[in-house]
N, C-alpha and C positions, 0 to 999 in steps of 0.2 A: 795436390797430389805429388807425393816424390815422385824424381826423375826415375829413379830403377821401376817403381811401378807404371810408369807411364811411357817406358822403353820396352817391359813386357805384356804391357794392354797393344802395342804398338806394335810389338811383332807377332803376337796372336792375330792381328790385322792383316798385318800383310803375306801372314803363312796360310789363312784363310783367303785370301784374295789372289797369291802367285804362287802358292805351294811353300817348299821348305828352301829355305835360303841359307846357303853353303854359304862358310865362312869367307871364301874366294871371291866368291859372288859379287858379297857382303865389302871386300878390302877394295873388288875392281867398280864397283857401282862407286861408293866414298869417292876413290881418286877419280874415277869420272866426275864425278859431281863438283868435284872442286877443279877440275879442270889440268890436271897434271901428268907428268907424263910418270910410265914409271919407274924412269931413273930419277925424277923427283920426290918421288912418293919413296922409294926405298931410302934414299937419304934422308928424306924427315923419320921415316923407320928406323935407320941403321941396319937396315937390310941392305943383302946383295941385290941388283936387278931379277939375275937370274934364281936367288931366292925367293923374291915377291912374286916374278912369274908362275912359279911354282906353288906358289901358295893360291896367286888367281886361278889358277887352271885346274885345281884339286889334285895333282900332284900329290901336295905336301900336306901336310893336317899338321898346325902347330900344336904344341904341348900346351896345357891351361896355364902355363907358367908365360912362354911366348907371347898365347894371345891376351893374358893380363897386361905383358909390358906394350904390345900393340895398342890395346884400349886404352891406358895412361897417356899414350903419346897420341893420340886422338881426342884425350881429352874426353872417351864415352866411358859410360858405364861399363865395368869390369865383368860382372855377372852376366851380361848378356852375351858378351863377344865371347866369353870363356863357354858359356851353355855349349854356343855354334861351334864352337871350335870341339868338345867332347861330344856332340854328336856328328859332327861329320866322323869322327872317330868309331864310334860307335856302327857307325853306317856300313864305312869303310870293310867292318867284320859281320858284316849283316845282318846286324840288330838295329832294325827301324824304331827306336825311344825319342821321346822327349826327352828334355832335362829344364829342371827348373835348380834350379842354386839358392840356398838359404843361407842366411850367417850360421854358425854354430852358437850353440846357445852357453 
């Protein structure tokens, strides 16, 4: 099984199991998980502190451009982190969607 399909079997899992998981959520669970603080985590980002803050806290909702170069430097799949990041977008203007991301053909 590819990894992008087995990162969106993975999060139909865990949206079904904890509800919908914000990108924030999503960046402060990771740095928790790995154990950092996050003036750590913003320098392996090239983020400010006080802009990862805000990105944890839902503040901020980055562009699919930002959360692309976030997922590279994490090393996850692009399509997934990009989904979360256009629908908390979405959200934010109160339209509760999914998004799934295809290649273009």
């Amino acid at each position: 099984m590819r990894t992008e399909k087995r990162i969106s079997n993975y999060s139909a899992e865990l949206r079904k199991k904890y509800g919908r998981v914000t990108f924030g959520r999503f960046l402060m669970a990771w740095r928790e998980a790995e154990e950092m603080t996050q003036a750590e985590f913003a320098r392996k980002l090239k983020l400010s502190s006080a802009n990862l803050c805000d990105l944890e806290q839902g503040r901020r909702v980055p562009s699919p451009g930002r959360a692309r170069a976030i997922a590279r430097k994490l090393g996850l799949p692009e399509k997934g982190i990009i989904s979360m990041a256009i629908e908390d977008s979405l959200r934010r203007d109160g339209l509760n969607y999914t998004v799934e991301l295809k290649d273009a053909a």
